[in-house]
C-alpha positions as CSV (number, residue, x, y, z in Angstrom):
1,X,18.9,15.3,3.9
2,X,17.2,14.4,7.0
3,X,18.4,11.6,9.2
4,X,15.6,9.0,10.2
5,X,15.5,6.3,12.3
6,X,12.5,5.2,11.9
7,X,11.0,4.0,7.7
8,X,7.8,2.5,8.0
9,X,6.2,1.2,4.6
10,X,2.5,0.5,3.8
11,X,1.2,-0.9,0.5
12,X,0.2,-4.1,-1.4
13,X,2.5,-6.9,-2.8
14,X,4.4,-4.0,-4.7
15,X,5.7,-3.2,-1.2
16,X,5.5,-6.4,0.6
17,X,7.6,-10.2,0.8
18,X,4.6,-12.5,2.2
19,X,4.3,-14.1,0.1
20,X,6.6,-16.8,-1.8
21,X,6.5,-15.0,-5.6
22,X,7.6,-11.9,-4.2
23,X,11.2,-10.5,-3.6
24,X,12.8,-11.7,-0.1
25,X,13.0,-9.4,3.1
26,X,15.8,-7.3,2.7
27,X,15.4,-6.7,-0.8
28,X,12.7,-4.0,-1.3
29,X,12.4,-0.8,-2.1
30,X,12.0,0.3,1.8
31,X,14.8,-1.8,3.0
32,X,17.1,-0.1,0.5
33,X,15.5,3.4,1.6
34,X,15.7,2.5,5.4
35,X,19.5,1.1,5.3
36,X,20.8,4.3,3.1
37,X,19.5,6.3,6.5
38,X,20.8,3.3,8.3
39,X,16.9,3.4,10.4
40,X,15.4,0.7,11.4
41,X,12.4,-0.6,8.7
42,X,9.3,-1.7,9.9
43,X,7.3,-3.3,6.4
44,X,3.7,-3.5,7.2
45,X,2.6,-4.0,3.6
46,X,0.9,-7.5,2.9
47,X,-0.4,-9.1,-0.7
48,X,-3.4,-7.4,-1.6
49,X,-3.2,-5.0,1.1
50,X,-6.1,-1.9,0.9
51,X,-6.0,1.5,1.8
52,X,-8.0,0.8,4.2
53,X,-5.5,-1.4,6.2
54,X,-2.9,1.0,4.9
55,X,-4.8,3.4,6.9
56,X,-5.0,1.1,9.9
57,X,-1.7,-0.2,10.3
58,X,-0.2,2.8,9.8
59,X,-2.5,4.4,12.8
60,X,-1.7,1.5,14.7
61,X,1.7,1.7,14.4
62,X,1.7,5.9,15.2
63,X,-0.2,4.9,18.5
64,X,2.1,2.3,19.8
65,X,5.4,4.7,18.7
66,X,4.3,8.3,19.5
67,X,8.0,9.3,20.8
68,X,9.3,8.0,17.4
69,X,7.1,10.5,15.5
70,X,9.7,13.3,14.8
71,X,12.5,10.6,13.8
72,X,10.3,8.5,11.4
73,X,9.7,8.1,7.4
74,X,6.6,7.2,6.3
75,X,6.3,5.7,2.4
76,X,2.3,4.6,1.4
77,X,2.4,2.7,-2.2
78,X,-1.0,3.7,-3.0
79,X,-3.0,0.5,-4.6
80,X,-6.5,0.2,-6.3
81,X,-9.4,1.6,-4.4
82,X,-11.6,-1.4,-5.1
83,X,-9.8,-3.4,-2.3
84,X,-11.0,-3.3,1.0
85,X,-11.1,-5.4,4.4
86,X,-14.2,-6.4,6.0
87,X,-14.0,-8.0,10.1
88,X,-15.1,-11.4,10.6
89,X,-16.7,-11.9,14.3
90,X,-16.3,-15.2,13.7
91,X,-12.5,-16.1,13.4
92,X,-11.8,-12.0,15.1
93,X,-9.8,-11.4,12.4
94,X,-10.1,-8.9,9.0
95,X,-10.3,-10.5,5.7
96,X,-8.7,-8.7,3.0
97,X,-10.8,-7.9,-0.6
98,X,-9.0,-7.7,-3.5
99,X,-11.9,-6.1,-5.5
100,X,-15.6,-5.8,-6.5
101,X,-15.7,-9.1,-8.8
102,X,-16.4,-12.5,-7.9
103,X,-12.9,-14.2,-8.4
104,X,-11.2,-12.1,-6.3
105,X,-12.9,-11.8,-3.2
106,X,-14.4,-15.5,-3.3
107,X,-10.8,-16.8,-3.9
108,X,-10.0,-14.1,-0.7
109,X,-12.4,-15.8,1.4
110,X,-11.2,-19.4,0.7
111,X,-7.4,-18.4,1.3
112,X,-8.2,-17.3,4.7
113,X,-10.8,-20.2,5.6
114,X,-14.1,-18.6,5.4
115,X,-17.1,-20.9,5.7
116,X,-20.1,-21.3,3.0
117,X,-21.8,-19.0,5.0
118,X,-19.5,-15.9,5.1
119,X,-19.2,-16.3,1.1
120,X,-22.8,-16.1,0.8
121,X,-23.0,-13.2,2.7
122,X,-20.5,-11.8,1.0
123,X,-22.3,-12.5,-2.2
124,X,-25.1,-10.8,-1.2
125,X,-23.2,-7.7,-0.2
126,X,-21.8,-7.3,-3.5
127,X,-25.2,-7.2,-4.9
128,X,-26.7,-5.0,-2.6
129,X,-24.2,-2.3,-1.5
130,X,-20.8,-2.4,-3.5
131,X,-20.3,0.5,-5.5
132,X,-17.0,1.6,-7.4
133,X,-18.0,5.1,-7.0
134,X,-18.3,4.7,-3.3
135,X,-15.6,3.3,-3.0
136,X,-13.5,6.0,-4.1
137,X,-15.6,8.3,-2.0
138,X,-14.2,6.0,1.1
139,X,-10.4,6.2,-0.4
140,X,-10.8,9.9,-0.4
141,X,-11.6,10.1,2.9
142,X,-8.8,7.9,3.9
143,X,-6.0,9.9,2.3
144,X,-7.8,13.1,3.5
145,X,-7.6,12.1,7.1
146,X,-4.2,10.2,7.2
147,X,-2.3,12.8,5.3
148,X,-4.2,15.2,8.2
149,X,-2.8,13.2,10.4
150,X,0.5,12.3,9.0
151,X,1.2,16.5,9.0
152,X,-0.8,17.6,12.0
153,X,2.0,15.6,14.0
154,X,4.5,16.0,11.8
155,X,5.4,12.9,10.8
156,X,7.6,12.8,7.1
157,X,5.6,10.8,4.7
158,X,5.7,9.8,0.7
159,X,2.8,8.5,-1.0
160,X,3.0,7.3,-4.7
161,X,1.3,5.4,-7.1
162,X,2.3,1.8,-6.7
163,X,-0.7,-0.7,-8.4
164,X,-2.6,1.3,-10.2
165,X,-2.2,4.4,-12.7
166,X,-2.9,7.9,-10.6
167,X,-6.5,7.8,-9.8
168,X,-8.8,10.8,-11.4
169,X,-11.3,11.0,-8.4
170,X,-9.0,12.2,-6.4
171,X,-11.1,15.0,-4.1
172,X,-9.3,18.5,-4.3
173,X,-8.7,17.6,-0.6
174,X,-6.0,14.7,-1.1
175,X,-2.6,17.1,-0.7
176,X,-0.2,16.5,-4.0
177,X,2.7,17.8,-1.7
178,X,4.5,14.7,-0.7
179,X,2.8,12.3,-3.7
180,X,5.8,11.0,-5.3
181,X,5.4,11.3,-9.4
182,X,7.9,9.5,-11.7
183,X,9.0,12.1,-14.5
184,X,8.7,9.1,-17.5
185,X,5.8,6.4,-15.9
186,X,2.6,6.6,-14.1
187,X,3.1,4.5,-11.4
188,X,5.4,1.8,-10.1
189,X,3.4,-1.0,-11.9
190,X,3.6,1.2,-15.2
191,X,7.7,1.1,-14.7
192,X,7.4,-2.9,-14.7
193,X,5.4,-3.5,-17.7
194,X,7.4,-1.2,-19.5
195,X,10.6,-2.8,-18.5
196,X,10.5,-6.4,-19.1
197,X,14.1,-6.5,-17.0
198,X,12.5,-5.3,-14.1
199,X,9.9,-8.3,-13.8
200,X,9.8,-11.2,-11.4
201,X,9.5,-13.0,-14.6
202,X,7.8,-12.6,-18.5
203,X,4.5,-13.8,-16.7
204,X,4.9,-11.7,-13.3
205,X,4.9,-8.2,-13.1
206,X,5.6,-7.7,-9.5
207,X,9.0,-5.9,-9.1
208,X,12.2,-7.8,-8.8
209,X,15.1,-6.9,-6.5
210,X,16.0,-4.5,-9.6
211,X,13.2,-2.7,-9.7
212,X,13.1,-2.4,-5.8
213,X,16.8,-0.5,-5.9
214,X,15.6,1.6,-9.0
215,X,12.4,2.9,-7.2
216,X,14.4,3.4,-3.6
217,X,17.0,5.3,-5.5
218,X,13.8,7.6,-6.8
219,X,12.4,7.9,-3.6
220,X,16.0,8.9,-1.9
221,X,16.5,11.4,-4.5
222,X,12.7,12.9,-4.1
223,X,13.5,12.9,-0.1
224,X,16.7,14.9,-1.3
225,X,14.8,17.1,-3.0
């Protein structure tokens, strides 16, 4: 098994410890991953994180560390494709969208202390241009160019299934090769509601410390592999 020094982890809240229902730092499935190679672990996963700040963070990250390249891990937990992020000129900062319906992304824009205005143009975006379809059109392009990326500078990297079940419209163009697939569940959230144990709690189904060691201990032994 390779030696990194370097795990960097993407994803949503199945990844992340922003926020206060969530497992502590120290206690995910990419700390246990980064201290069994005894690396350093940079966790740039947030709540309701997209692919398409996956995308960006992880890009960011590559251009500030290019001499780390050939020592690093990279692990994506792959979440819905109906989240997205959207740049707002006027507090010069991205917003993230949990999905295409009304709760989510109004509740989105109140978190993070968007104006009447913003959630009316918002509103009026969702009515005029937001398509599910095209929206896994835009996650296929994203995993088609990272995963380019990712190999063209050889850069180790797992992706897997963390939010949502393994997605059909997949283009014959996202690479399979390093896509982590449980032998007995679909995906990471799959594992938790079939394993009551593995909760936060009966009403939570974001993974608990238990669940975190359980899915590292996959990951090491795919890495093995």
């Amino acid at each position: 098994m390779k030696k990194y020094k370097y795990v960097v982890v993407g994803g949503d809240s199945f990844s992340a410890t922003d926020a206060g229902n969530l497992v502590n730092p120290g206690e995910t499935y990419g700390d246990v991953v980064a201290n069994h190679f005894g690396a350093k672990f940079y966790n740039l996963a947030i709540s309701g994180g997209s692919l398409q700040r996956m995308n960006r963070k992880i890009l960011e990250w590559c251009s500030k560390d290019i001499d780390k390249f050939e020592d690093t891990l990279i692990i994506l937990g792959i979440t819905t494709v109906d989240r997205f992020e959207i740049w707002s000129n006027y507090q010069k900062a991205w917003y993230r969208i949990h999905g295409g319906w009304e709760e989510g992304w109004h509740d989105d824009l109140i978190a993070a202390g968007a104006g009447r205005n913003i959630i009316k143009s918002m509103k009026n975006y969702f009515i005029n241009f937001y398509n599910y379809n095209a929206q896994i059109t835009i996650a296929n392009n994203i995993l088609i160019g990272l995963q380019s990326f990712l190999t063209l500078n050889n850069i180790d990297h797992i992706f897997f299934d963390a939010l949502a079940p393994p997605n059909k419209g997949w283009n014959n163009l996202v690479s399979q090769e390093n896509w982590y697939k449980n032998s007995e569940y679909k995906s990471m959230i799959d594992f938790i509601e079939k394993n009551r144990d593995m909760r936060l709690s009966e009403e939570d189904f974001h993974p608990n410390k238990k669940a975190h060691k359980y899915w590292a201990g996959c990951l090491l032994e795919y890495i093995n592999e």
